[in-house]
Structures are given as C-alpha cells and as structure tokens.
C-alpha positions as CSV (number, residue, x, y, z in Angstrom):
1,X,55.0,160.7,95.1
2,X,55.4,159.9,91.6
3,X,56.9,156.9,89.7
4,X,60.3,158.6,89.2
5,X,61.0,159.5,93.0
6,X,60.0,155.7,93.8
7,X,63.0,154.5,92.0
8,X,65.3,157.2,92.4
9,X,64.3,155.7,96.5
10,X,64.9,152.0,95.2
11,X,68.1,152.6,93.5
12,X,69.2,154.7,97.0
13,X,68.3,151.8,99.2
14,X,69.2,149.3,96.4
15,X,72.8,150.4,95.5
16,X,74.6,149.9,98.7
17,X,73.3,146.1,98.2
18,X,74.3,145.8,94.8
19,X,77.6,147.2,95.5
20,X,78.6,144.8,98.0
21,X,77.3,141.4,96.0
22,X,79.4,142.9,93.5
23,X,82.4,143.2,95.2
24,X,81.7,139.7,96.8
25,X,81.4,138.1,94.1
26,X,84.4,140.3,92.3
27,X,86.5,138.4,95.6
28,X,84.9,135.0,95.3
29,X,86.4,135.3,91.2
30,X,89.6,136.3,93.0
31,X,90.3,133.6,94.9
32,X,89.2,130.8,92.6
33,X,91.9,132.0,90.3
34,X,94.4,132.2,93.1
35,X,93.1,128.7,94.0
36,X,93.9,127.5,90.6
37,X,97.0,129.2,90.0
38,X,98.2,127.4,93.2
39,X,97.5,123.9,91.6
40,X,99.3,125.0,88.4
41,X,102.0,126.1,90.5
42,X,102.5,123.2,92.7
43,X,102.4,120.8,89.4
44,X,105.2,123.0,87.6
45,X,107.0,122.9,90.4
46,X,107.1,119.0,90.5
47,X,106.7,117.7,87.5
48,X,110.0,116.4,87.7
49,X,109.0,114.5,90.8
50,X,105.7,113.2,90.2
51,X,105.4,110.7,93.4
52,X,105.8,113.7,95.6
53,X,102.7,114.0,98.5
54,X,102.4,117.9,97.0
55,X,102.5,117.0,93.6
56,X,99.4,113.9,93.9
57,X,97.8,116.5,96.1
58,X,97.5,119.2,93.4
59,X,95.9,116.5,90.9
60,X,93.3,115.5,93.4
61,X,91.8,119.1,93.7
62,X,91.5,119.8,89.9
63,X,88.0,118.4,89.4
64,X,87.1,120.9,92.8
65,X,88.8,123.7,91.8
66,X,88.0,123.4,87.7
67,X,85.0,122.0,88.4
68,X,82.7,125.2,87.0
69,X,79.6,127.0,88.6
70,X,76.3,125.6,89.9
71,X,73.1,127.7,88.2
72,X,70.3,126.8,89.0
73,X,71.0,123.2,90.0
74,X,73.1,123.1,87.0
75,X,77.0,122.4,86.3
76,X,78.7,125.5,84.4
77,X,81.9,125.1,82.7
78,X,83.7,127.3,80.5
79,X,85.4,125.7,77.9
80,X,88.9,126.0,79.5
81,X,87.9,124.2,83.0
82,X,85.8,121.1,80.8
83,X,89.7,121.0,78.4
84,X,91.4,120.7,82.0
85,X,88.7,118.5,84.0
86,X,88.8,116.0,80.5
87,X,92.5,116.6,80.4
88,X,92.9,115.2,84.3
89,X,90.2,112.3,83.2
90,X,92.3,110.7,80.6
91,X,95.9,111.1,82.4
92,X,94.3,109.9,85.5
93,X,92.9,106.9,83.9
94,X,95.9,106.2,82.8
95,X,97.8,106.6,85.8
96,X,95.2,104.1,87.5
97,X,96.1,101.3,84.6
98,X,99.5,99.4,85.5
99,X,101.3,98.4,82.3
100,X,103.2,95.1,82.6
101,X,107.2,95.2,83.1
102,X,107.8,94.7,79.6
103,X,105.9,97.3,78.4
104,X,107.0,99.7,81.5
105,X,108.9,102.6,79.7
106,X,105.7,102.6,76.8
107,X,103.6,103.7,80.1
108,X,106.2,106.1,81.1
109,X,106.3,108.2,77.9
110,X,102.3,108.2,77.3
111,X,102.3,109.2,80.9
112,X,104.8,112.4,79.8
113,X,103.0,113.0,77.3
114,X,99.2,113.0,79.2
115,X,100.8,115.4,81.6
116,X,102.4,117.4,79.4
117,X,98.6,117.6,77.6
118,X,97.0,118.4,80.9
119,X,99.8,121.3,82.1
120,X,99.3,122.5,78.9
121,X,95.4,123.2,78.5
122,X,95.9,124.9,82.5
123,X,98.9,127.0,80.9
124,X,96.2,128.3,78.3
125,X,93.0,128.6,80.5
126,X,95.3,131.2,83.2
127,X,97.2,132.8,80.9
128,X,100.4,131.4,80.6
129,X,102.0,131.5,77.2
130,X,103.8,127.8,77.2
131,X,104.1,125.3,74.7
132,X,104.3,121.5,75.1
133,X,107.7,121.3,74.6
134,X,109.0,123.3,76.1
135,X,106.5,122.1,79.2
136,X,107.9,118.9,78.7
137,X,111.8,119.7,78.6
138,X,112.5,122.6,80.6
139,X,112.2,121.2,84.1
140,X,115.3,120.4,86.0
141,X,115.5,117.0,87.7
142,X,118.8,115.8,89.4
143,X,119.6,112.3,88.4
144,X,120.3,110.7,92.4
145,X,116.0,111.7,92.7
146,X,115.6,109.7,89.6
147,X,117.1,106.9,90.7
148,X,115.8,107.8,94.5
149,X,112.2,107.2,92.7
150,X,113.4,104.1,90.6
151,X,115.2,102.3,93.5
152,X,111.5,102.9,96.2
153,X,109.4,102.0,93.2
154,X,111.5,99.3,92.7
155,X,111.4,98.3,96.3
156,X,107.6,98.6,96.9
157,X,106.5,96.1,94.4
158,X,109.4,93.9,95.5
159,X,107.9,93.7,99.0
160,X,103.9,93.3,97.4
161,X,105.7,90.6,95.6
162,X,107.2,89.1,98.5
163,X,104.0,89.5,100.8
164,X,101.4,88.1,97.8
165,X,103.6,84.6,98.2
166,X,104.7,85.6,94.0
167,X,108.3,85.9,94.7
168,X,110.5,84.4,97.6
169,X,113.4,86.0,99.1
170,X,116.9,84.7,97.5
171,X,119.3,83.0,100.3
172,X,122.3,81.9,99.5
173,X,124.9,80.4,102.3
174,X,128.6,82.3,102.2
175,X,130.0,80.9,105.3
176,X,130.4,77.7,106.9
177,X,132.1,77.1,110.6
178,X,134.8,74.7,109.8
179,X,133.6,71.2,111.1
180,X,134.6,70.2,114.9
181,X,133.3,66.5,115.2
182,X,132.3,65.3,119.1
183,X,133.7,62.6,120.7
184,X,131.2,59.7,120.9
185,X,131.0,58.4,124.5
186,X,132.7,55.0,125.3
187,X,129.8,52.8,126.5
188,X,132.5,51.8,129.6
189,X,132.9,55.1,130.3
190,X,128.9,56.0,130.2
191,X,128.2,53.4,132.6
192,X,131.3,53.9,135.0
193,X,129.7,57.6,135.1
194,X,125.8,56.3,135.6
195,X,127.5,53.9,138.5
196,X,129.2,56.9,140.1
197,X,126.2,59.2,140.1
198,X,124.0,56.2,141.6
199,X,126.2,55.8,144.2
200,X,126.3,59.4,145.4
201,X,122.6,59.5,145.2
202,X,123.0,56.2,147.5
203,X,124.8,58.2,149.7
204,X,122.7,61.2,150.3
C-alpha cells in the first residue's frame, strides 16, 4: 500500500468527521446570531419603556451574548461585538450614576442618547440598515405609560425618602368634632353616690 491509497483511506474515514464538526459548528454560528437578534429585538421593542423586566433583561445578556470566542484561553472579538460590549459599558455606567433632581432631565437625554449609540452599533453589527435618528424617534410610546413610569419613579424614591428618616410624611388636620364639654361632678353629688355604694356593699 502506497502513500496515495493511505490518504485516499484517511480522507474516507476522516470526511464523515469533518462533515459533522462542520455542520456543528455551522449551527452553533446559527444560534448565536438568533441569540443576538433576540436581544436586539427585545430592546427595539421597548425602548420606549425602558424600566420594563424584558427590556433590563436584554441589557444584562449583552456582554454573554457579544461577548466573542475563547481560543486557546483567549478572548476573540470581532470588531462589531467589542463596539457593542464598549457601547453597553459606557450606557451602563451611566445608568448606575444617579444625577441630582436639578440636573434630572440632563441625565435623561445623555441616557437617550447612550442608547440610541448602543442600538445603533447592534443595528450595524446584524445587518440592520438604521440610523440614529431615526432609532431615536420612530418608536411609539403612549403618553398614560409615560406618566405610568414618572408617577412609580416618582413614588419609589418618595418611600426611600420616607424610610431613610430624609423626608417626613405631610399631615394636615381637615376636620374637627365640634366641641361637647362634660359636666364636672358636684362634689355633693360624688359623695352622696360613694355613700350610696358603701352602703349597698354594707348590705351584702
């Protein structure tokens, strides 16, 4: 047996195995992307209501499901994932970093426009031709679950307030029973009625 039937043998017995790691990992590229264009989804869908459970959910799995390849012990990004994964870094900072409430709607709008920054670089890495405007403007959001967010936002550092001991609760008195004084008790009388209930006590 030569050289030439030796591999002609090794590619027989080798192609079936080569086949399938190719079409595993073929699948394994597959769902990734799926994985990814869920998160993209999920964040279009609600980026008009950014407080939803869905929508904070979808955040937290960006640096898992951008995250890259390990080779060899070593991290593998391509350059859209690290835009995305740096992207999600600076918003989330941000996010973590309270402004006071005089400075509340300067927060807001470099919030908007961190998002907008991060929705855009996912647009580009799965194919999606969007700009930032039009990311930014063309979502629809009712106005009652604006002020649905405002009003719990409003009421959950209210009570954090309340519970730290930095704000009291306001009480005001609208209504008073109108005044009914009591007799006072004749000092005759009190002692006629002490005399009485001695005597019955006599008795028994």
């Amino acid at each position: 047996m030569d050289t030439r039937d030796i591999v002609m043998i090794l590619a027989v017995i080798a192609g079936p195995i080569l086949a399938v790691q190719a079409q595993k990992y073929l699948e394994s590229i597959k769902e990734s992307k799926k994985r990814k264009l869920r998160i993209f989804h999920t964040l279009m869908s609600t980026r008009a209501t950014r407080l939803a459970q869905d929508h904070v959910a979808a955040l937290n799995m960006i640096d898992i499901e951008f995250y890259g390849k390990n080779r060899l012990g070593k991290r593998h990004q391509s350059s859209g994932e690290k835009k995305i994964t740096n992207a999600w870094k600076v918003y989330n900072d941000h996010l973590n970093n309270q402004a006071s409430e005089n400075r509340i709607d300067a927060w807001a709008d470099k919030s908007d426009e961190l998002f907008t920054s991060l929705l855009y670089s996912m647009a580009q890495h799965l194919g999606y031709e969007f700009d930032e405007v039009q990311l930014k403007r063309d979502c629809y959001r009712p106005i009652a679950h604006g002020d649905i967010e405002n009003e719990q936002h409003k009421l959950r550092q209210g009570l954090v307030a309340v519970l730290d001991g930095e704000k009291s609760i306001p009480m005001a008195v609208t209504y008073l029973p109108p005044y009914q004084p009591i007799d006072p008790v004749q000092p005759e009388e009190s002692h006629n009625k002490s005399m009485q209930s001695n005597s019955e006590a006599s008795a028994d």
